[in-house]
C-alpha positions in Angstrom: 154.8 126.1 117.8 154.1 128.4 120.7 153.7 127.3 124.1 150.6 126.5 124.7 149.0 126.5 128.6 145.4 125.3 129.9 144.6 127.1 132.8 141.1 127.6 134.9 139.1 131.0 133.1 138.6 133.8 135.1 136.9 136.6 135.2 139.1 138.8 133.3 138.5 136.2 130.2 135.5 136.5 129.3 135.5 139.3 126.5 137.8 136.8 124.9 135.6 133.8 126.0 132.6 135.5 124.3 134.9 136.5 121.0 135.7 132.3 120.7 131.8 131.7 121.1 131.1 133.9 118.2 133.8 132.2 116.0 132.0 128.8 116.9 128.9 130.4 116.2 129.9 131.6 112.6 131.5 127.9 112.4 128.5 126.3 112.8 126.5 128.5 110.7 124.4 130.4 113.0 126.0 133.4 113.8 122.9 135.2 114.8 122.4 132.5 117.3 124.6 133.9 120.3 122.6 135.9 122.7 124.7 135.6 125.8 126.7 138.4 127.4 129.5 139.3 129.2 127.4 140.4 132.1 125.5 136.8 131.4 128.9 135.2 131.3 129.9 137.1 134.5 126.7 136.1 136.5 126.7 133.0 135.8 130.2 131.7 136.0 131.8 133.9 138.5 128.8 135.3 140.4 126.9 134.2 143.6 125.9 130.3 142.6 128.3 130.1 139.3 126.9 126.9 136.9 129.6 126.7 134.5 132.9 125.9 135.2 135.7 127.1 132.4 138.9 126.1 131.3 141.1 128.1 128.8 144.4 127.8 126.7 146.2 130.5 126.4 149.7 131.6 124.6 151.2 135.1 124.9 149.0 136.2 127.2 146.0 135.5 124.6 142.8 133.4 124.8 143.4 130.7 121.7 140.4 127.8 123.0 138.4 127.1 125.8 136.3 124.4 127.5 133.2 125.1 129.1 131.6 122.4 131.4 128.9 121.8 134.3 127.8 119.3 136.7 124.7 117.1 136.0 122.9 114.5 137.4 122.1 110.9 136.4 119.3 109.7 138.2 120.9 106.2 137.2 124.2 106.9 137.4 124.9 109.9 140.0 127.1 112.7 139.6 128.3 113.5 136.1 130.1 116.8 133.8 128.5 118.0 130.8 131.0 119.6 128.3 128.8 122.2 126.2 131.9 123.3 124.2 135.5 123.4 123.1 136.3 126.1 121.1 139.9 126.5 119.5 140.6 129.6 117.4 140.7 128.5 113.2 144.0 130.1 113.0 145.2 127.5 116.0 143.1 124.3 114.9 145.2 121.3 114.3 147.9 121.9 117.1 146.6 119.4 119.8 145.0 122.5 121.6 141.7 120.8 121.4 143.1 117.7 122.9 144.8 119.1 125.7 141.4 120.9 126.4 139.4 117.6 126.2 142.4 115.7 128.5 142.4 118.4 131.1 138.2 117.9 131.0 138.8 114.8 131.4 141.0 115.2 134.4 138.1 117.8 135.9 135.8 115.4 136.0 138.3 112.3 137.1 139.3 114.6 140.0 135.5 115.7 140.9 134.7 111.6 140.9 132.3 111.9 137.7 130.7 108.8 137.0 129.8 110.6 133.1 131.4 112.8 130.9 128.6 113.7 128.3 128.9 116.1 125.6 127.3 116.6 122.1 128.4 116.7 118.4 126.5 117.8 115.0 126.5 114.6 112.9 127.8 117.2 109.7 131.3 117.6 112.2 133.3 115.5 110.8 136.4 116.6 112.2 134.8 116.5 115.5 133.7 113.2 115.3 137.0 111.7 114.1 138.7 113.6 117.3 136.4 112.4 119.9 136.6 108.4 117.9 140.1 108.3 119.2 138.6 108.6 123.0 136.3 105.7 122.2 133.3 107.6 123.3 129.7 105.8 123.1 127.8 107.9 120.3 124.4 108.0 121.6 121.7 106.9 118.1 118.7 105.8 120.2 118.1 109.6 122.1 116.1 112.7 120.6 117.5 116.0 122.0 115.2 118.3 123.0 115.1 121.7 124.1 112.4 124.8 125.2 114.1 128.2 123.8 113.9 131.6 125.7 110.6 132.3 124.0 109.1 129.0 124.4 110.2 129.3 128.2 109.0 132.7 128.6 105.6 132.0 126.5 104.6 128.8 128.9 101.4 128.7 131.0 100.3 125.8 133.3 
């Protein structure tokens, strides 16, 4: 097994960053789903006011999964991270990457004093779901998600 390290993204990442969102788009069967960018990605992580925070694993110099994560609030609770993904290349699945992503999340938000971690799975994600059971998460059944899309957004008049 190669040596595997998690390190904080930068910059210089994110054409791979982008490459694992595809491959997590095609996995989830919705490739035509991703509309973000690299100058999107670059804006909003590594611009002026960045609002995601990223965390990578690399070997040989090459991208192989990523964590992607950003502060929210709990009116009840306080200060909280949201993790919106972890991505680990197919060819690299099943070598503990993923959980050395989730731990050094975990270890994000310990270190930032998160009262939360939250994050989200599709109830067809088996594999998911039997990864994040060994963290003996509380699955949410009582909450709808909801969401406006780009058009809905754009298309709103008070």
């Amino acid at each position: 097994m190669e040596s595997t390290t998690i390190r904080k993204g930068k910059k210089a990442d994110l054409p791979e960053v982008l490459e694992l969102i595809k491959e997590l788009a095609v996995f989830e069967k919705a490739p035509d789903e991703v509309t973000n960018t690299l100058d999107n990605l670059e804006r909003d992580g590594f611009g002026h006011k960045p609002v995601f925070e990223l965390l990578v694993a690399e070997e040989k110099g090459k991208l192989v999964g990523m964590a992607i994560y950003f502060i929210k609030y709990s009116t009840w609770k306080g200060k909280g991270i949201y993790l919106e993904d972890i991505i680990v290349k197919e060819s690299h699945r099943l070598r503990g990457i993923g959980k050395m992503l989730f731990n050094a999340v975990i270890a994000e938000a310990k270190a930032f004093g998160a009262k939360q971690l939250h994050w989200q799975v599709l109830d067809w994600n088996t594999p998911a779901i039997r990864f994040y059971d060994q963290y003996k998460p509380s699955f949410d059944k009582g909450w709808v998600n909801c969401k406006m899309n780009e058009t809905q957004l754009s298309d709103f008049q008070s």
